[in-house]
LUMBAKOL-859734 format. One record per residue (C-alpha): residue in three letters; x, z negated, y. Coordinates in steps of 0.02 Angstrom, whole numbers, plus 50000, padded with zeros to 5 digits. Last residue first. Layout:
BEGIN
ALAXZY...
END
This chain:
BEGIN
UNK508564813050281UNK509554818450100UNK507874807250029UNK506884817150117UNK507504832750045UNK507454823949891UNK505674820149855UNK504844837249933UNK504634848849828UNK503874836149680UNK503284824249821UNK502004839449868UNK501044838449706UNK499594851049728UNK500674865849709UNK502324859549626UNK501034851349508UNK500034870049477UNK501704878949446UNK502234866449311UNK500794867549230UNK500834887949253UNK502264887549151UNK501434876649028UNK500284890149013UNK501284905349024UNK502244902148846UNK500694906448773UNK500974925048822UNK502864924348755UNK502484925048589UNK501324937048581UNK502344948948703UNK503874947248586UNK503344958048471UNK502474969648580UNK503934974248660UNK504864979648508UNK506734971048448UNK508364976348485UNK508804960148557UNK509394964948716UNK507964976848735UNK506694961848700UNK507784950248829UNK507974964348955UNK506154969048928UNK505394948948938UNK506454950149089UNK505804962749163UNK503814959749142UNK503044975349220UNK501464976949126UNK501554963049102UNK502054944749120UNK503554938749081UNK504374940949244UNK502724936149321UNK503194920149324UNK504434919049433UNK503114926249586UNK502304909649558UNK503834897149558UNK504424907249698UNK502854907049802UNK502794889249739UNK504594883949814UNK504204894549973UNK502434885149997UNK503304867449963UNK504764871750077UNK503484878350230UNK502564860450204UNK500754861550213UNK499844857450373UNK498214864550300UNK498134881550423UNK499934881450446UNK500374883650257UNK499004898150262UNK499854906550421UNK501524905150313UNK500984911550172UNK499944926050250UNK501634930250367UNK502774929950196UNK501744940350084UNK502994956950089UNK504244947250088UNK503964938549943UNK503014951249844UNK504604962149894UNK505704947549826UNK504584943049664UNK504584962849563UNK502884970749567UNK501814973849454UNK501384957749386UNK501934946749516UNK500474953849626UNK499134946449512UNK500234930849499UNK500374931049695UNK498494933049710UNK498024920749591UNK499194909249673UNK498344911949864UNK496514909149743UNK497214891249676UNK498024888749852UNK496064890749954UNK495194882749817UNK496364870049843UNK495934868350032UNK493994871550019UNK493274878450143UNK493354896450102UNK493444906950273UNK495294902750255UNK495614918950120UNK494594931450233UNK495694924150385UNK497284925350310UNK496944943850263UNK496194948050416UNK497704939550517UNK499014947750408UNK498444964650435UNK498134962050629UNK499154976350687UNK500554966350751UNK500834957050581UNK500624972050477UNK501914979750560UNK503204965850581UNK503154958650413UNK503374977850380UNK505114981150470UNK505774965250425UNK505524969750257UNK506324987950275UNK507804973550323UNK507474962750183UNK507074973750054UNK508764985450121UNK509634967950083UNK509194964249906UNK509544981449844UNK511294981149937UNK511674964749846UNK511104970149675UNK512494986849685UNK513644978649782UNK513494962049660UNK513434976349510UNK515074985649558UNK516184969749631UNK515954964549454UNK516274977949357UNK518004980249437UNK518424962049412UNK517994967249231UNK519304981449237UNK520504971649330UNK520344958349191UNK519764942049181UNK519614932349039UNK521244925249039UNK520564907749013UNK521394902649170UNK521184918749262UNK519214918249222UNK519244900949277UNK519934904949431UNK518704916949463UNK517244907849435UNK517944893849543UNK518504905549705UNK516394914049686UNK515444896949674UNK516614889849803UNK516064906949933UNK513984903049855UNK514224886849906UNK515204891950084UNK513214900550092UNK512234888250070UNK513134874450181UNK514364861950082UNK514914848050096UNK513244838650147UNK513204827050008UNK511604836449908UNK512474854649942UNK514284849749879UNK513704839849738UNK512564854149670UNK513834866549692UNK515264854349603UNK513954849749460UNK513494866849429UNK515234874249409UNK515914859349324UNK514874864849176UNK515714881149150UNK517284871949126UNK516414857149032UNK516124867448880UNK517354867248779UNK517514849648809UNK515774847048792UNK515654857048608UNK517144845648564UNK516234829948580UNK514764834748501UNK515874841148361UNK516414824048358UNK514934815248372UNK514544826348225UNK513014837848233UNK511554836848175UNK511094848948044UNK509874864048107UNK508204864148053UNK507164878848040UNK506194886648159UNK504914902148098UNK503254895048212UNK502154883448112UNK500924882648256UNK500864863648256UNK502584857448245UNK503384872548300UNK502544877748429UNK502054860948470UNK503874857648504UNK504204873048593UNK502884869548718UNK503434852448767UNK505034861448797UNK504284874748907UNK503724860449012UNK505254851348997UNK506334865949074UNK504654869849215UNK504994852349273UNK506864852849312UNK506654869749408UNK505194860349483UNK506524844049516UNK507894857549581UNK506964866949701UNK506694855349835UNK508564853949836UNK508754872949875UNK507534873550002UNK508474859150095UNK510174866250078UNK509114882950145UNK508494874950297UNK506704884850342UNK506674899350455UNK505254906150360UNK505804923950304UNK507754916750315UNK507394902850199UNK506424913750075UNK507784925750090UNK508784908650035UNK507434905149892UNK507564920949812UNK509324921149797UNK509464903449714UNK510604889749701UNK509924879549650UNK508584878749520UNK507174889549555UNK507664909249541UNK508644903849381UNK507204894649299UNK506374912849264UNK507894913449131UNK506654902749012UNK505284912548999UNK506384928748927UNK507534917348801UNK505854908548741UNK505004927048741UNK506624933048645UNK506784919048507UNK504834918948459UNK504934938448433UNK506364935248323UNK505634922248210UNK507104908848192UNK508274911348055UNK509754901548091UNK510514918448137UNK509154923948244UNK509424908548367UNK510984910548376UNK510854931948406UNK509494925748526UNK510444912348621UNK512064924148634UNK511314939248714UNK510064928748830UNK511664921748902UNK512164939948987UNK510354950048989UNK509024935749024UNK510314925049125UNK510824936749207UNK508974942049251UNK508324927749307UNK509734925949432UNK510114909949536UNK512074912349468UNK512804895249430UNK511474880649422UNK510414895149326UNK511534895449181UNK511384876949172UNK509374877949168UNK509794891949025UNK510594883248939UNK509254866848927UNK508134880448886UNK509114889448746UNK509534871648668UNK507554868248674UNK507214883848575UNK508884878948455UNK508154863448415UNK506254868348377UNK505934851648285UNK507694843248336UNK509524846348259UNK509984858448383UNK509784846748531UNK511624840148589UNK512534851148509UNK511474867848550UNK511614861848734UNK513464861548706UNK513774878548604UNK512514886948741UNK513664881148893UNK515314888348807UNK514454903948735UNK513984907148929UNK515714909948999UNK515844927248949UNK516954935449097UNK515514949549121UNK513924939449130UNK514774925749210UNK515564936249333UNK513924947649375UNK512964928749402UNK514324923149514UNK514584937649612UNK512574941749627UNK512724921449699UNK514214928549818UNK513404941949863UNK511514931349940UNK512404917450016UNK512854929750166UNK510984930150196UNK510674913250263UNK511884918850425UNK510744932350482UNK511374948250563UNK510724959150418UNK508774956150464UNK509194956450655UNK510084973450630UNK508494978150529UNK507374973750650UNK508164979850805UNK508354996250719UNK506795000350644UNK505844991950842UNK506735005750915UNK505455017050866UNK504665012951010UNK502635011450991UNK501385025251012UNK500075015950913UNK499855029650786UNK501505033350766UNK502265016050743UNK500935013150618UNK501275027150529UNK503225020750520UNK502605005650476UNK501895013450304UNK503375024350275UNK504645010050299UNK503624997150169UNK503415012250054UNK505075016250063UNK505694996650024UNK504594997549870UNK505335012349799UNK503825025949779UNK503025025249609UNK501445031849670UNK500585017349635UNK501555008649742UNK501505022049893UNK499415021249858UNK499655001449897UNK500765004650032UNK499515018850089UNK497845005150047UNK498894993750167UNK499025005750322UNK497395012750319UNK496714994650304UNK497364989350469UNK496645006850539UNK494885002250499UNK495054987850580UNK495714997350755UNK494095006650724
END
């Protein structure tokens, strides 16, 4: 009976989903029947949530929504586009790779897919359409591309990661940088043989002048500074997680003043979307909390973990565990997937002695993906809507852009020195 129950209480989150209910209300509603069936306190709501919001990790998570709200709203992203385009315009499929290599700068500043997909994915498109590139083409490279932002540091998805597993976040967020590296060149590769072989609408840019390469860097090296300083500050030791995300916020803004791109208006926009995102992010966390704890104590997590270990076979085991996620990924968005998967991740990482870095960095690899994959897909919407151009239009462009994604995800997985290489090498 007690069995039976375990499933009662996942096929009503799963009904709740269906339903339409907000994630975090489905997570609440389907404790709370737990609670009531098993006669427990319901003092457990508040003592997890106030243990959810009482933990350090999380004050990273506003000042990276800061970051990617001012850069969206001050306008700093022409700057880092101008270089990359620069530097690889004149290439086979130029301006695709200059949206990627922006894009993995972009993400060294905000940790948001989509700010980059709505803010920067504004100006690579519009480039992009300009030198007559197929639209379609120019929005699913602009939507696959922002899913670097939850990867490379910093990243919001990787410090609730770090509070879900009680795992280092400065080391979380260096394990993330080569994969975040790795899924760039991937989607390069792509590009390339788009181009090349496909025949994909790219024409040729002129290279560019040493000189206008020159001034394209100086223009840009404000915005760049911000990823170096972040990522120097967190590799030496400077800096915890969250005082990056505090230096993150105090450099944004003074560049804003020194360009005199910031306004009280915009400042007011600002502090509206990160307390808008930021509140989002935490009641997931704490109604989170809630659940992890649920289905956890009511032997949820242990059927699931055990059905999935009865195979023998350790990467058939993480092939199936990323089927699931990507399966999940599409219809629901990566942090309550996240959460909501933590205890099976973290009893499968146990069962094969897998690092709890190398699991969070592929969870968030994985769940990444399915921003561009639908029915959901948010970021290939943002970039489409951004755009003004149909759905469908860009979904057959961006659907082959999955597989080298999935490259990427598939080394991360079965590749542990890619996660782990320079958190060992920080000691």
């Amino acid at each position: 009976m007690s069995e039976l129950l375990v499933w009662v209480y996942f096929v009503l989150f799963i009904a709740l989903i269906l339903l339409e209910v907000p994630i975090g209300t489905a997570m609440v509603l389907s404790s709370l029947l737990y609670i009531v069936q098993n006669a427990q306190s319901f003092v457990m709501f508040a003592q997890k949530t106030a243990t959810s919001f009482s933990s350090y990790s999380l004050l990273a998570v506003p000042a990276f929504v800061f970051v990617g709200c001012a850069m969206n709203e001050i306008g700093f992203s022409d700057r880092i586009f101008g270089f990359a385009e620069k530097g690889l315009g004149h290439i086979p499929g130029g301006l695709g790779h200059a949206n990627v290599l922006a894009s993995m700068i972009f993400a060294g500043m905000s940790g948001s897919a989509m700010a980059d997909a709505g803010g920067l994915g504004a100006i690579e498109i519009k480039a992009m359409n300009d030198a007559g590139y197929d639209t379609g083409f120019s929005v699913a490279i602009t939507a696959a591309s922002s899913g670097i932002g939850p990867i490379i540091p910093p990243s919001i998805n990787l410090v609730v990661w770090g509070f879900l597993a009680s795992v280092s976040t400065v080391e979380l967020f260096m394990a993330g940088l080569l994969p975040g590296i790795l899924m760039g060149l991937c989607l390069m590769a792509y590009i390339y043989i788009a181009v090349t072989r496909f025949h994909v609408a790219a024409p040729l840019t002129p290279r560019a002048s040493f000189k206008e390469f020159l001034h394209a860097l100086w223009r840009g090296l404000p915005a760049l500074g911000a990823p170096a300083i972040l990522l120097g500050g967190i590799s030496s030791g400077i800096f915890t997680s969250t005082e990056t995300g505090a230096v993150a916020c105090v450099y944004i803004i003074i560049l804003g003043l020194c360009y005199k791109r910031l306004t009280w208006k915009k400042m007011l926009n600002i502090l509206k979307g990160t307390m808008s995102t930021t509140a989002m992010t935490m009641w997931l966390c704490a109604t989170g909390s809630v659940f992890n704890w649920m289905i956890i104590n009511s032997g949820l997590t242990t059927t699931l973990s055990n059905m999935m270990l009865s195979i023998p076979s350790k990467v058939a085991v993480l092939l199936l565990l990323n089927l699931l996620l990507l399966f999940m990924g599409c219809f629901m968005g990566s942090l309550p997937v996240l959460i909501m998967m933590a205890p099976v991740l973290l009893n499968v990482a146990d069962a094969f002695s897998m690092s709890y870095i190398t699991m969070g960095v592929m969870a968030v690899l994985n769940l990444t993906i399915g921003l561009i994959t639908p029915p959901m897909a948010p970021a290939l919407f943002v970039a489409a809507k951004t755009a003004n151009v149909p759905f469908e239009q860009a979904l057959k462009h961006v659907l082959p852009m999955i597989v080298p994604l999935v490259v990427a995800l598939l080394m991360v997985t079965f590749i542990p020195p890619v996660t782990l290489l320079l958190p060992s090498l920080m000691g």
